[in-house]
GUVOPA-143872 format. One record per residue (C-alpha): residue in one letter; x, y, z. Coordinates in steps of 0.001 Angstrom, whole numbers, padded with zeros to 6 digits, always signed. Layout:
aXYZ
...
***
This chain:
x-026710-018206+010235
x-026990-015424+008167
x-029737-015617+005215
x-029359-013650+001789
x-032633-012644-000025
x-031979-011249-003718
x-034498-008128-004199
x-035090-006848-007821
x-035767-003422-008197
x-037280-002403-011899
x-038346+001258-012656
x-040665+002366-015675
x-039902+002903-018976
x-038458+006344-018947
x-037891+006533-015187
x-034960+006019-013317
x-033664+006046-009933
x-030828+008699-009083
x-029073+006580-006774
x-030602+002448-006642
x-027857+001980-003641
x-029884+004684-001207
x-033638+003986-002959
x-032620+000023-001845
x-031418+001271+001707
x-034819+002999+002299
x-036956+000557+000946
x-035156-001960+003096
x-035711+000563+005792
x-039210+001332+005338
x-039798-002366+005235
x-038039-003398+008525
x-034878-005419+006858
x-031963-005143+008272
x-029054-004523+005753
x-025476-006087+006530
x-022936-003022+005568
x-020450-005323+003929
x-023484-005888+001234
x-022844-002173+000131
x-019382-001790+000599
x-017703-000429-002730
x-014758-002264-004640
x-012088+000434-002662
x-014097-000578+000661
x-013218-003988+000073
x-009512-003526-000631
x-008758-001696+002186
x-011130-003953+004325
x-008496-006794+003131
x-005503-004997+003070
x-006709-004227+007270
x-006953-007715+007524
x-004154-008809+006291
x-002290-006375+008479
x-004308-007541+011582
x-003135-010995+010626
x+000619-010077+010066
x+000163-008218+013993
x-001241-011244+015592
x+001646-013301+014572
x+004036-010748+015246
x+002403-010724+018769
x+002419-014497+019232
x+005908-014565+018210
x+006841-012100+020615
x+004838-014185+023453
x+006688-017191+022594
x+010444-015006+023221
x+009254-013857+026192
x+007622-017508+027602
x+011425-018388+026274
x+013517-015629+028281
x+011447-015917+031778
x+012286-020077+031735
x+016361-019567+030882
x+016101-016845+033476
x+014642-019126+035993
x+016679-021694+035527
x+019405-021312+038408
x+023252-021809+036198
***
């Protein structure tokens, strides 16, 4: 079970962080959470994070179908003609 807390981060007037995605890592740090890495993956991360899984998926049934020739071949082969 995975639990999402929403943190809100709000500088001064006239201040402003360089980079929020770091100053929220290390305040998550300092403060013991643990942060998930898909929560700061960027819009290209989660293309090609997709496009791997899609290709994992299209591999697996490639495999399976592969399997299934093989299970196929060894029972016409043992079948005595």
């Amino acid at each position: 079970m995975r639990l999402r807390i929403g943190l809100h981060v709000s500088c001064q007037p006239g201040k402003s962080f360089q980079n929020n995605a770091t100053t929220l890592m290390a305040l998550c740090l300092m403060s013991g959470i643990v942060v998930d890495p898909t929560m700061t993956a960027t819009v290209s991360d989660v293309r090609r994070l997709k496009a791997l899984e899609d290709e994992n998926a299209r591999l697996k049934k490639l495999l399976a179908e592969q399997i299934l020739d093989n299970a196929i071949l060894k029972d016409v082969a043992a079948k005595k003609w």
